[in-house]
C-alpha positions in Angstrom: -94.6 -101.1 26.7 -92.4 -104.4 27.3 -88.7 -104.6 26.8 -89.4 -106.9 24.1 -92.1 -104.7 22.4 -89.5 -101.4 22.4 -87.0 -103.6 20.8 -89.2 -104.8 18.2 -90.2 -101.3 17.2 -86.5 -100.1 17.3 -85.5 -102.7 15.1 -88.8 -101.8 12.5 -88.0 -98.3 12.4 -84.6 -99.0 11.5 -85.5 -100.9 8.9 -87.0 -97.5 7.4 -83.7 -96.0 7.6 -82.0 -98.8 5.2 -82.1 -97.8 1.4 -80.6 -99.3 -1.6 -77.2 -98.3 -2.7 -77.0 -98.6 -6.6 -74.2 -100.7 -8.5 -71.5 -99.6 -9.4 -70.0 -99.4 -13.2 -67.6 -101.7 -12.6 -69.6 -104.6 -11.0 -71.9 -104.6 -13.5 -69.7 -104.9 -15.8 -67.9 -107.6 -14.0 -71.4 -109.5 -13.5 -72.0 -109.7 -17.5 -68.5 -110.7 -18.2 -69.1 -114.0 -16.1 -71.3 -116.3 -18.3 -68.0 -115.3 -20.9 -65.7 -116.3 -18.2 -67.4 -119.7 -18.3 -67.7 -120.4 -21.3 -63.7 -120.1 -21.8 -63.2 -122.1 -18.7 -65.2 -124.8 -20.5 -63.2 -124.9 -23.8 -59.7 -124.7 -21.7 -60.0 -128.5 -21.3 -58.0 -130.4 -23.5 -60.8 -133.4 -25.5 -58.0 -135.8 -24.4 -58.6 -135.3 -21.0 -62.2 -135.3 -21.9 -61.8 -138.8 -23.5 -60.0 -140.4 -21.2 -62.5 -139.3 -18.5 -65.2 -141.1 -20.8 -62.8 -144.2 -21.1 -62.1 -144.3 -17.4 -66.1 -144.3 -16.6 -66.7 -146.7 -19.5 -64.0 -148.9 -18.0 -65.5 -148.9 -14.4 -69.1 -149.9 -15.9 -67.8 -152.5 -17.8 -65.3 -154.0 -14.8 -68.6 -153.2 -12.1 -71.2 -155.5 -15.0 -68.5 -158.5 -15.3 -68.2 -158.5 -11.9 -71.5 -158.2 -11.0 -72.2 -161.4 -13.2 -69.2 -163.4 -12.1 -70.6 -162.6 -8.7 -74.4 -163.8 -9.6 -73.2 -166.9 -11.4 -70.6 -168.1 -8.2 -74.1 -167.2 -6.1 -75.7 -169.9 -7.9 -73.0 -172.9 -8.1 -72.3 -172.1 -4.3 -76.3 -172.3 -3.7 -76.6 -175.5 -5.5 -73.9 -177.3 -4.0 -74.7 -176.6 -0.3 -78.4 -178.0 -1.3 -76.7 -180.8 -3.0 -74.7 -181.6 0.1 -77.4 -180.8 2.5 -79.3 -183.7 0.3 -76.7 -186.3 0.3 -77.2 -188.8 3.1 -81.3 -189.4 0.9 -79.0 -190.8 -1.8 -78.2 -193.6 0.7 -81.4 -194.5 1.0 
């Protein structure tokens, strides 16, 4: 048998020496008070700060789609006047 084999087999039969050690009292009490715990955590916050998240977000969308339209319509009148210009000396003719 290889070094490697005997050390595969040492780790499988200790393996057979591992058992499960029950829970105590306590921690499973403390696992079912958690989804309590939440719950309180989520009514702790004050509906103003909730709002003024929600205004905030509101704000940013509405500043990011005027923007984004300002943006667009510059785009355009900068487009046209560089064809315009690129156009002028046919007017000459």
């Amino acid at each position: 048998m290889t070094p490697n084999e005997r050390e595969i087999e040492r780790t499988i039969k200790a393996g057979d020496r591992i058992s499960n050690v029950p829970a105590s009292d306590a921690l499973m009490e403390r696992l079912k008070n958690i989804p309590q715990t939440v719950r309180e955590g989520y009514e702790r916050v004050p509906k103003r700060v909730v709002w003024a998240v929600a205004a905030s977000i509101a704000l940013l969308i509405a500043l990011n789609v005027l923007s984004a339209r300002d943006y667009a319509k510059s785009e355009s009148q900068q487009s046209s006047q560089e064809t315009n210009s690129y156009f002028d000396h046919l007017k000459t003719l």
